[in-house]
Z-matrix of the N, CA and C atoms (Angstrom, degrees):
N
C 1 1.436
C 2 1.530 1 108.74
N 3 1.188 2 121.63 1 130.33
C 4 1.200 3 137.89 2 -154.32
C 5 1.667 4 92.36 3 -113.80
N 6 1.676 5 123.66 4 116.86
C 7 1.499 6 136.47 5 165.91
C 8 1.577 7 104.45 6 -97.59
N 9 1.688 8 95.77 7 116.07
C 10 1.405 9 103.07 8 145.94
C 11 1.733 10 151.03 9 -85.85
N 12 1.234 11 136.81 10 113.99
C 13 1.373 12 114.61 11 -156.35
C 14 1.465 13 84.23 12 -113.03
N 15 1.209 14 84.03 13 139.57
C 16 1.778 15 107.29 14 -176.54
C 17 1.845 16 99.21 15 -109.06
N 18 1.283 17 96.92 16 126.80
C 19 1.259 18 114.72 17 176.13
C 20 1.554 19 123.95 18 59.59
N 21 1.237 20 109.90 19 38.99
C 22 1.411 21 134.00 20 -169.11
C 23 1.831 22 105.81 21 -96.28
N 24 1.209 23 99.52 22 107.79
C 25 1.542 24 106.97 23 -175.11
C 26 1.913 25 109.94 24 -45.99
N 27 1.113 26 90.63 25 157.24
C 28 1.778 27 111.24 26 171.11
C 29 1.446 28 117.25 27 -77.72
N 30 1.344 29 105.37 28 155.98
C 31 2.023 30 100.62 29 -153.34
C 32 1.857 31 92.42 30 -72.09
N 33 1.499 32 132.12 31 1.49
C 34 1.139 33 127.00 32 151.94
C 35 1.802 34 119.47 33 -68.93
N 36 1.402 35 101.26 34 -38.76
C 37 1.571 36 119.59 35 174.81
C 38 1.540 37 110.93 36 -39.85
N 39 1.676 38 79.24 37 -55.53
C 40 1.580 39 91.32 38 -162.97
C 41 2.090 40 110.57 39 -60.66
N 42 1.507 41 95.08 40 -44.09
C 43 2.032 42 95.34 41 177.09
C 44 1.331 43 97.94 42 -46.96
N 45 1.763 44 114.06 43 -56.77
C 46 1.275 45 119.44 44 -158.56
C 47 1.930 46 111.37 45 -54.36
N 48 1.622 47 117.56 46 -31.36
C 49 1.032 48 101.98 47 172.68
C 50 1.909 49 122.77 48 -111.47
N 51 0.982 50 113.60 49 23.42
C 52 1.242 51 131.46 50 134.78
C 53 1.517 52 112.00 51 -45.70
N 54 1.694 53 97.54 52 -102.64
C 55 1.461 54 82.15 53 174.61
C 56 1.111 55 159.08 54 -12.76
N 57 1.546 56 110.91 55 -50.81
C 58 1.462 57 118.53 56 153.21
C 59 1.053 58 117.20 57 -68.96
N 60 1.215 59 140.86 58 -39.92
C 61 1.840 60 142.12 59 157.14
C 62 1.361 61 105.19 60 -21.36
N 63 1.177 62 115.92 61 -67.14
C 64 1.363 63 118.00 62 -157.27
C 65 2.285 64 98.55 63 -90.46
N 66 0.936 65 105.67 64 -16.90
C 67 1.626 66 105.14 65 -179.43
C 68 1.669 67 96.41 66 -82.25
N 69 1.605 68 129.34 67 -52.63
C 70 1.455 69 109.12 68 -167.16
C 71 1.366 70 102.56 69 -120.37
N 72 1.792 71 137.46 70 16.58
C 73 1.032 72 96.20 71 178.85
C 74 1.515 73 129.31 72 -105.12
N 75 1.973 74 98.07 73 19.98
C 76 1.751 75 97.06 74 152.50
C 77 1.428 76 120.32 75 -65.74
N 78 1.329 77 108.38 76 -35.94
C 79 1.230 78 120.58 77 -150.00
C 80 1.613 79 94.09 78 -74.34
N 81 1.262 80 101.92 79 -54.64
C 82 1.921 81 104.00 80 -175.24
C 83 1.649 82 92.93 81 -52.51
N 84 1.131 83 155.87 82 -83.17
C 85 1.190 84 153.26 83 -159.61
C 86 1.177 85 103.68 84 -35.07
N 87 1.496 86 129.80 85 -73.55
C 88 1.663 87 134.59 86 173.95
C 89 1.408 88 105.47 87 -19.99
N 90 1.500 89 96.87 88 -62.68
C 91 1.429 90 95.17 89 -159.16
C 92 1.998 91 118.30 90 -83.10
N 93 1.695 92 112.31 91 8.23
C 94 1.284 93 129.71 92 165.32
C 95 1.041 94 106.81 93 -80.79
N 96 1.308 95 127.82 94 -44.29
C 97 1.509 96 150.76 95 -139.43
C 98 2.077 97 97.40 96 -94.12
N 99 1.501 98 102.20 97 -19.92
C 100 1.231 99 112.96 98 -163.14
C 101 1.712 100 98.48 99 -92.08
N 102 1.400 101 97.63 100 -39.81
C 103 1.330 102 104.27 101 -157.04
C 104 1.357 103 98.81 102 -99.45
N 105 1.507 104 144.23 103 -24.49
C 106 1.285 105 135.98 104 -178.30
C 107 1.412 106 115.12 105 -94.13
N 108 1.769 107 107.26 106 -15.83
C 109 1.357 108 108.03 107 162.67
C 110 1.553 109 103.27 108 74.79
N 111 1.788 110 118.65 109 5.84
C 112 1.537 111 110.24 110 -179.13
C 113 1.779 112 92.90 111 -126.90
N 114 1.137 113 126.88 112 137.20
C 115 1.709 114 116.01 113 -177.63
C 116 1.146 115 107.43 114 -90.39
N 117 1.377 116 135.27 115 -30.36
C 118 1.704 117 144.22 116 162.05
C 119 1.640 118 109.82 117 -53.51
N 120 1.421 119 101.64 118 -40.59
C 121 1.678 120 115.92 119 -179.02
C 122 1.371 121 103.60 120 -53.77
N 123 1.404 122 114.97 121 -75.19
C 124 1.285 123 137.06 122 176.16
C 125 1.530 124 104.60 123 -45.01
N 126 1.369 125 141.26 124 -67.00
C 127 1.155 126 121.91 125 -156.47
C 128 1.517 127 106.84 126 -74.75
N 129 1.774 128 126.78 127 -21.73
C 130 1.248 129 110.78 128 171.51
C 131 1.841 130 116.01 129 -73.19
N 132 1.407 131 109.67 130 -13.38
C 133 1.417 132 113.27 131 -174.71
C 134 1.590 133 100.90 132 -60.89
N 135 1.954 134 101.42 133 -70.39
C 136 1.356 135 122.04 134 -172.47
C 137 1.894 136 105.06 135 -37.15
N 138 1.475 137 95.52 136 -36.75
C 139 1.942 138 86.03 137 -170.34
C 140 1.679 139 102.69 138 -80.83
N 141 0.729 140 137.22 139 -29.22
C 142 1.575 141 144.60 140 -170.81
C 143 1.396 142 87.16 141 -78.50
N 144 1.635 143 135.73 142 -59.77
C 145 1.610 144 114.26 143 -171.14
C 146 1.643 145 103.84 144 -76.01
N 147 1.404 146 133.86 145 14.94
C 148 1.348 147 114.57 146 164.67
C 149 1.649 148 96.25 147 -88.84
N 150 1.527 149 92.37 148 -51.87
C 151 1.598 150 98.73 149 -168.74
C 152 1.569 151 106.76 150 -31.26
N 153 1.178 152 140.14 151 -52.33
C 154 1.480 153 171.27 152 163.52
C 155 1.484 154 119.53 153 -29.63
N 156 1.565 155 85.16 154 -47.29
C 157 1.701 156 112.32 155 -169.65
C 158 1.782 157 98.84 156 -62.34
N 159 1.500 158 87.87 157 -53.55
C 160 1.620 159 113.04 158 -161.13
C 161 1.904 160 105.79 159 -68.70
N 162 1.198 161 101.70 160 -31.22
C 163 1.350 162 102.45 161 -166.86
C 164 1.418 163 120.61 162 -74.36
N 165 2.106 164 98.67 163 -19.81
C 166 1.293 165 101.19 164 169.75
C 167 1.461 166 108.11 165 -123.93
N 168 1.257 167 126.08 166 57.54
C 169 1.505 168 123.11 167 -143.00
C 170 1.586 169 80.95 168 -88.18
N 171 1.479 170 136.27 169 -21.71
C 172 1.107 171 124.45 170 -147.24
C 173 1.424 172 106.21 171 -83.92
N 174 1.673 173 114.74 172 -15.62
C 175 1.386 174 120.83 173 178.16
C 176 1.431 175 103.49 174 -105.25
N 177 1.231 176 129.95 175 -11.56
C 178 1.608 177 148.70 176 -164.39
C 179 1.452 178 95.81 177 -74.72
N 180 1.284 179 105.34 178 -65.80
C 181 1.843 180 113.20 179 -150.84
C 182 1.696 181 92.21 180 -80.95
N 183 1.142 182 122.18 181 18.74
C 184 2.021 183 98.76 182 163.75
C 185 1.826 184 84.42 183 -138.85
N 186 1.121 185 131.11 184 38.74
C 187 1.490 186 138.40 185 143.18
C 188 1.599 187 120.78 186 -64.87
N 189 1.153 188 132.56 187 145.61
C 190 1.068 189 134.05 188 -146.39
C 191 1.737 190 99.73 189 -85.59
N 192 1.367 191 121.60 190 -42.24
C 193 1.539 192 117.62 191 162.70
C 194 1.818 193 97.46 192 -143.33
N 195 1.673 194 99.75 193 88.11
C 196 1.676 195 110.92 194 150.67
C 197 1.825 196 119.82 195 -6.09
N 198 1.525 197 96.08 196 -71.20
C 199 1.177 198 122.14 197 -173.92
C 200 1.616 199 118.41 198 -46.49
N 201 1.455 200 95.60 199 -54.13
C 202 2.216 201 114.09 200 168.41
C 203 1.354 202 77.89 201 -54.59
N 204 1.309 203 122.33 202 -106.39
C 205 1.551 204 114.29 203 -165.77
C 206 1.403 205 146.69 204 -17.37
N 207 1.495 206 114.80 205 -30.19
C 208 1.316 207 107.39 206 158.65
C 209 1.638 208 126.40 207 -93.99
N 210 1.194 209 83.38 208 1.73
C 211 1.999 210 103.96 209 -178.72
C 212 1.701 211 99.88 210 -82.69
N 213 1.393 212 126.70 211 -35.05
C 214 1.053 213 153.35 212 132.54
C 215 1.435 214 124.54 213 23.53
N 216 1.928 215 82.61 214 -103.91
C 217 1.712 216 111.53 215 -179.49
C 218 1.771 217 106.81 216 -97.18
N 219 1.418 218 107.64 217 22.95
C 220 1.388 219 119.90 218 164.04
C 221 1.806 220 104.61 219 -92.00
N 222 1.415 221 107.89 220 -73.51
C 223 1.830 222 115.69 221 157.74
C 224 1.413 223 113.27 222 -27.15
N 225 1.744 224 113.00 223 -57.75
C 226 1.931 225 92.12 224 172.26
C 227 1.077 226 115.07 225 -71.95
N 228 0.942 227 124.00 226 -23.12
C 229 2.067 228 119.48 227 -174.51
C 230 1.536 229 98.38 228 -70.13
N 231 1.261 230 138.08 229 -50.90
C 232 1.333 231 129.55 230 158.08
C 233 1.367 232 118.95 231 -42.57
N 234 1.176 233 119.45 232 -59.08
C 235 1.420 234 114.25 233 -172.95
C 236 1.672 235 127.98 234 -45.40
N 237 2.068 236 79.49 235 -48.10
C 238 1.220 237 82.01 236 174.69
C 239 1.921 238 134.15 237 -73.21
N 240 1.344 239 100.20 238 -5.44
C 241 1.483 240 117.08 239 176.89
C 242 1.356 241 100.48 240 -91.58
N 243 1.254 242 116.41 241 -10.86
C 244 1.799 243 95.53 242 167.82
C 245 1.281 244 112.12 243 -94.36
N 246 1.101 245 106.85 244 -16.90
C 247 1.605 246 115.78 245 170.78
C 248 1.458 247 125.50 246 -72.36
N 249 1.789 248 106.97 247 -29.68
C 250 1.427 249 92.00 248 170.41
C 251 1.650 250 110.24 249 -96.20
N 252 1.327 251 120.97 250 12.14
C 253 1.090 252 108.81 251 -176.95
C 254 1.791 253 111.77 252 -91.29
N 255 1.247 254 92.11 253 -25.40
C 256 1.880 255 109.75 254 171.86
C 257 1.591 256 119.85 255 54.26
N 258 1.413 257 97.81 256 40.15
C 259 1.580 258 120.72 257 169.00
C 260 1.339 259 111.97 258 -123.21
N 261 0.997 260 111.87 259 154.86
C 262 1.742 261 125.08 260 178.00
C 263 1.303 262 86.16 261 -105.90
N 264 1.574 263 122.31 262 132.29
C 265 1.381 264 121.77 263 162.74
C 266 1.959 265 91.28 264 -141.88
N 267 1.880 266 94.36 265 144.04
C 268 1.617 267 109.19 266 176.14
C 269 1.631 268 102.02 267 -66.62
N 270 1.959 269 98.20 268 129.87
C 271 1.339 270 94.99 269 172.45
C 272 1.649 271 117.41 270 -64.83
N 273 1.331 272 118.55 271 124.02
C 274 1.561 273 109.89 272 173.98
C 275 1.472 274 128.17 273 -61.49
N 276 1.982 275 104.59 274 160.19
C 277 1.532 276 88.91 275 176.31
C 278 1.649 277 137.68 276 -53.82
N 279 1.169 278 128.59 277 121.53
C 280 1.332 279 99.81 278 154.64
C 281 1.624 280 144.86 279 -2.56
N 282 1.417 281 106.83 280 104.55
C 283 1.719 282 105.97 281 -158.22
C 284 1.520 283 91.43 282 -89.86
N 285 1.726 284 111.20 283 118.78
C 286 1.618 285 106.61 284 159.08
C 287 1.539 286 128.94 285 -29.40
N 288 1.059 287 98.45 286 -15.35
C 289 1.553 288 91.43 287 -167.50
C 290 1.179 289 117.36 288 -117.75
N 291 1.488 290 106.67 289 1.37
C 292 1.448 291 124.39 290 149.52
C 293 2.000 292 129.99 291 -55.04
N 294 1.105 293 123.52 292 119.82
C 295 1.541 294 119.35 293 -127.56
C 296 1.957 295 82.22 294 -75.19
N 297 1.595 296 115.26 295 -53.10
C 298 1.615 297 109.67 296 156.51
C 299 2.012 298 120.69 297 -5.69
N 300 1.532 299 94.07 298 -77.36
C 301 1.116 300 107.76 299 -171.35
C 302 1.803 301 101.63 300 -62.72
N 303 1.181 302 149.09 301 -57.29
C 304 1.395 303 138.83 302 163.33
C 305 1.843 304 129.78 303 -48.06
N 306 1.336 305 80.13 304 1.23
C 307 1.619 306 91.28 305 -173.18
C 308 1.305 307 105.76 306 -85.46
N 309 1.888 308 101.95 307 -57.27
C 310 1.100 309 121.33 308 -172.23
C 311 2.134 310 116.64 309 -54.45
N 312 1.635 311 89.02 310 -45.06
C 313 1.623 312 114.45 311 -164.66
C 314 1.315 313 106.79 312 52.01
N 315 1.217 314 130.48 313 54.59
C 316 1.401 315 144.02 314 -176.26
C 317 1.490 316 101.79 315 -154.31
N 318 1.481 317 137.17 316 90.04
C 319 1.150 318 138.03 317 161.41
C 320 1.523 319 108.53 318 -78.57
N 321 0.985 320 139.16 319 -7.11
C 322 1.885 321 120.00 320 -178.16
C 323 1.333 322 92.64 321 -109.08
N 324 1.620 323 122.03 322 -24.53
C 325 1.976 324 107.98 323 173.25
C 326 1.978 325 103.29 324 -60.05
N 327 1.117 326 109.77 325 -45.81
C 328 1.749 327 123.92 326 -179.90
C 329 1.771 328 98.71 327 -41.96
N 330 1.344 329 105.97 328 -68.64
C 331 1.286 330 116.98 329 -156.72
C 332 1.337 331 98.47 330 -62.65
N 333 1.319 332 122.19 331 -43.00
C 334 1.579 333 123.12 332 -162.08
C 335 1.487 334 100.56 333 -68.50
N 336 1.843 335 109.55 334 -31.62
C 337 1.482 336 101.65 335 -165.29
C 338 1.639 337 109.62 336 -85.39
N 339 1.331 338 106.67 337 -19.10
C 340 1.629 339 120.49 338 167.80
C 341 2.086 340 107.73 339 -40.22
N 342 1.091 341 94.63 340 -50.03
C 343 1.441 342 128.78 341 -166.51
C 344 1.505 343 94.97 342 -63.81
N 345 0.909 344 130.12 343 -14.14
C 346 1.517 345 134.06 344 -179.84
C 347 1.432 346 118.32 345 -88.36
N 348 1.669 347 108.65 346 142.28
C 349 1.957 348 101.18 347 -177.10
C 350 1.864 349 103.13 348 -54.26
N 351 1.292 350 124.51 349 170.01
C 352 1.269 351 112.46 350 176.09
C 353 1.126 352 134.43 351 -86.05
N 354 1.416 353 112.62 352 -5.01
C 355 1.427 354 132.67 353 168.74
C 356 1.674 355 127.56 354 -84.76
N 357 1.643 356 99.93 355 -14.83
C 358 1.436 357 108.48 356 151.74
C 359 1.653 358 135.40 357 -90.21
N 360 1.931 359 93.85 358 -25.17
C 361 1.210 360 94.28 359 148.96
C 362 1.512 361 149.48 360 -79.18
N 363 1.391 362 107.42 361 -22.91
C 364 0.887 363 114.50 362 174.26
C 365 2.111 364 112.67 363 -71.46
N 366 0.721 365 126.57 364 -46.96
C 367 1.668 366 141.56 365 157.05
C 368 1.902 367 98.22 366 -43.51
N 369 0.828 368 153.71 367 -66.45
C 370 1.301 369 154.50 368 150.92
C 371 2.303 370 100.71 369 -17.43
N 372 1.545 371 102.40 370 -78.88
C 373 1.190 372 92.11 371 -157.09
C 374 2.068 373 106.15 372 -63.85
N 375 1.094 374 111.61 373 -16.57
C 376 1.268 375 132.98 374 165.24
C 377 1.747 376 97.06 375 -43.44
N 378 1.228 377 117.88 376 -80.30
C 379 1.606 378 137.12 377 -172.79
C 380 1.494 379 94.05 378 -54.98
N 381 0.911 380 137.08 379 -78.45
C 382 1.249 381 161.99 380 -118.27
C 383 1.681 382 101.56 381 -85.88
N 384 1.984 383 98.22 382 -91.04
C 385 1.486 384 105.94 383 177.47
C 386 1.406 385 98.44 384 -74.34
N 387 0.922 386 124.66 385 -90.16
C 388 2.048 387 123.67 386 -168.66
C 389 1.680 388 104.64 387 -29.97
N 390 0.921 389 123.71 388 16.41
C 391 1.459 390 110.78 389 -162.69
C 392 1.532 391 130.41 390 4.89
N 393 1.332 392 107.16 391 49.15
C 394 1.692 393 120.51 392 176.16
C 395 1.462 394 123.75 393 -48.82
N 396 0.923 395 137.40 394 151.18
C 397 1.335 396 123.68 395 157.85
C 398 1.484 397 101.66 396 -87.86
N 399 1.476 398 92.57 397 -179.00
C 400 1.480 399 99.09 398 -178.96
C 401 1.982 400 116.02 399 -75.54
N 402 1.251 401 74.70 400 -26.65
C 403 2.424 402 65.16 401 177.63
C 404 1.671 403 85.40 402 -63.20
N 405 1.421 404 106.29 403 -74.39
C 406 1.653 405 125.20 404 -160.38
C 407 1.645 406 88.24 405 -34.39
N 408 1.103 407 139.78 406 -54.24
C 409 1.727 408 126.86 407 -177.41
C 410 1.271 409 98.52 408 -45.32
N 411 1.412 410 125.75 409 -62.57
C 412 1.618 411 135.64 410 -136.37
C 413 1.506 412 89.61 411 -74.42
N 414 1.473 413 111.81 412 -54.48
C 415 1.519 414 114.53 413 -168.68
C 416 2.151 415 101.79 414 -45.08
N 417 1.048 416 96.87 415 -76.86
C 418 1.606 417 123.94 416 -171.81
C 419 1.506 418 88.10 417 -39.78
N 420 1.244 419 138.45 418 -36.40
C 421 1.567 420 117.59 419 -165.94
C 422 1.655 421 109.14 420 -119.13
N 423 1.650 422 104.09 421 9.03
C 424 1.500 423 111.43 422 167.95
C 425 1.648 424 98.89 423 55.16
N 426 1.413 425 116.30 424 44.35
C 427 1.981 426 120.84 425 154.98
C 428 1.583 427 89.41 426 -122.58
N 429 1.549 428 87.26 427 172.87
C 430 1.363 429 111.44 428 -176.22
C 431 2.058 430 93.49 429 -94.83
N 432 1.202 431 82.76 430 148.02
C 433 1.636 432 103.21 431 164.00
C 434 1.249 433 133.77 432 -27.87
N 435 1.372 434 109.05 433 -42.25
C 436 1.387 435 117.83 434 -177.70
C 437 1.641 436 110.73 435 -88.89
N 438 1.747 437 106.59 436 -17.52
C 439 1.755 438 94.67 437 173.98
C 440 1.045 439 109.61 438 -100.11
N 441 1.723 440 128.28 439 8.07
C 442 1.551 441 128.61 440 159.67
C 443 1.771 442 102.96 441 -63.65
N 444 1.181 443 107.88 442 -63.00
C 445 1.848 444 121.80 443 176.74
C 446 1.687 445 95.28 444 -40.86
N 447 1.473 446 115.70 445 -74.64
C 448 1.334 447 93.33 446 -176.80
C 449 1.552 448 143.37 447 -37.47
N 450 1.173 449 97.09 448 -74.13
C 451 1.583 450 109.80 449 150.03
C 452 1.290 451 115.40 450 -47.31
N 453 0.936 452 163.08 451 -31.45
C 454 1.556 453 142.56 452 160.49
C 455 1.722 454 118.57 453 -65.10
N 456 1.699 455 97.92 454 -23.32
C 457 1.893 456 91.47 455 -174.64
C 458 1.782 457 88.08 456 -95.32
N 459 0.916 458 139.67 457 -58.36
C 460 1.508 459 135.19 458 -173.04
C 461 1.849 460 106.46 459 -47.35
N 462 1.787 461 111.68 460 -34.58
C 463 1.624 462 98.48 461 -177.44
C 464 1.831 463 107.85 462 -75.22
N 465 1.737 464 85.83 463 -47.53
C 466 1.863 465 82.01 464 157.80
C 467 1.706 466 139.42 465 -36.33
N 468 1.303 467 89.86 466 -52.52
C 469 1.761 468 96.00 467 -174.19
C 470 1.590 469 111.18 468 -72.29
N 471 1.264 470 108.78 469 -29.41
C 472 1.674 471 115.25 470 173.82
C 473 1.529 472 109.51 471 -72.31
N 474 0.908 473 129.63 472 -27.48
C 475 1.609 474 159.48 473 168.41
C 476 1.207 475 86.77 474 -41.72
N 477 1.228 476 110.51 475 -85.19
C 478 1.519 477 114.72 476 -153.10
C 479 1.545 478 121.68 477 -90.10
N 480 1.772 479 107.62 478 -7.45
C 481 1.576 480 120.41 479 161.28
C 482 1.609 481 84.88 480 -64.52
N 483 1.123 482 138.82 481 -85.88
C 484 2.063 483 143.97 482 -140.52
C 485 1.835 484 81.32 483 -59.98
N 486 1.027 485 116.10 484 -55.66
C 487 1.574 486 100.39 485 -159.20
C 488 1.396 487 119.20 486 -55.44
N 489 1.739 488 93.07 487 -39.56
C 490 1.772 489 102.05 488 -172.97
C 491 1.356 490 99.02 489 -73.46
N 492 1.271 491 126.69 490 -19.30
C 493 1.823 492 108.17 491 175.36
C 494 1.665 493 117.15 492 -80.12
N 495 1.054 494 109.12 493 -28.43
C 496 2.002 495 128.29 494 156.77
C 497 1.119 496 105.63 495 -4.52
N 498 2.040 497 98.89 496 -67.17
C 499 1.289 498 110.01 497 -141.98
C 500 1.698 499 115.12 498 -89.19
């Protein structure tokens, strides 16, 4: 039996996506792990957008930021699993021992940002952890510019209303 792989990079492909394997795919997890608020969530997302990454690496790796992109089709692969599961469930706390949550060493910034709609959080960990700019946000989450700005000063200002009552 003869396997075909369709769109399977060249044994240059393959160094070329190594490299990036091993350069963002803590970072994509952290920053799934940040934004879905589930660490099981996140690490099956993060592996499905490499799996993804890799399968089309050949159109992937001359993309303008790889990285937005697999941060990406990690967010729809979640989405779409909350969608087939067709429950609303509360995102849980931040688990210490979640590598996110030790990174940060800030459990009430986590919780507060949990606490956020997901479209402000997600635009936050964009800014924030990915250190995006604002096109590179807008591009990677397919909004325009001006509802990255929005959403980043309203997730901010709520940010710092929950935090300043903390203290």
């Amino acid at each position: 039996m003869r396997v075909r792989t369709v769109g399977a990079p060249t044994i240059t492909g393959i160094t070329d996506f190594e490299a990036f394997y091993r350069a963002e795919a803590d970072r994509l997890y952290r920053a799934l792990a940040v934004t879905l608020g589930d660490p099981h969530l996140a690490r099956e997302a993060a592996d499905e957008a490499m799996a993804r990454t890799y399968a089309r690496w050949s159109q992937v790796r001359d993309h303008e930021n790889p990285g937005g992109w697999a941060f990406r089709v990690g967010l729809n692969w979640a989405t779409s699993w909350w969608r087939k599961v067709r429950r609303e469930r509360p995102l849980p706390p931040p688990d210490l021992a979640d590598p996110a949550a030790q990174e940060s060493g800030d459990r009430h910034a986590l919780t507060a940002l949990h606490r956020l709609p997901l479209p402000q959080r997600t635009v936050i960990v964009c800014r924030v952890l990915l250190d995006l700019s604002t096109v590179e946000t807008a591009a990677v989450l397919g909004i325009a510019e001006g509802t990255v700005k929005s959403r980043m000063a309203r997730g901010l200002a709520e940010l710092r209303r929950v935090l300043g009552e903390e203290r």
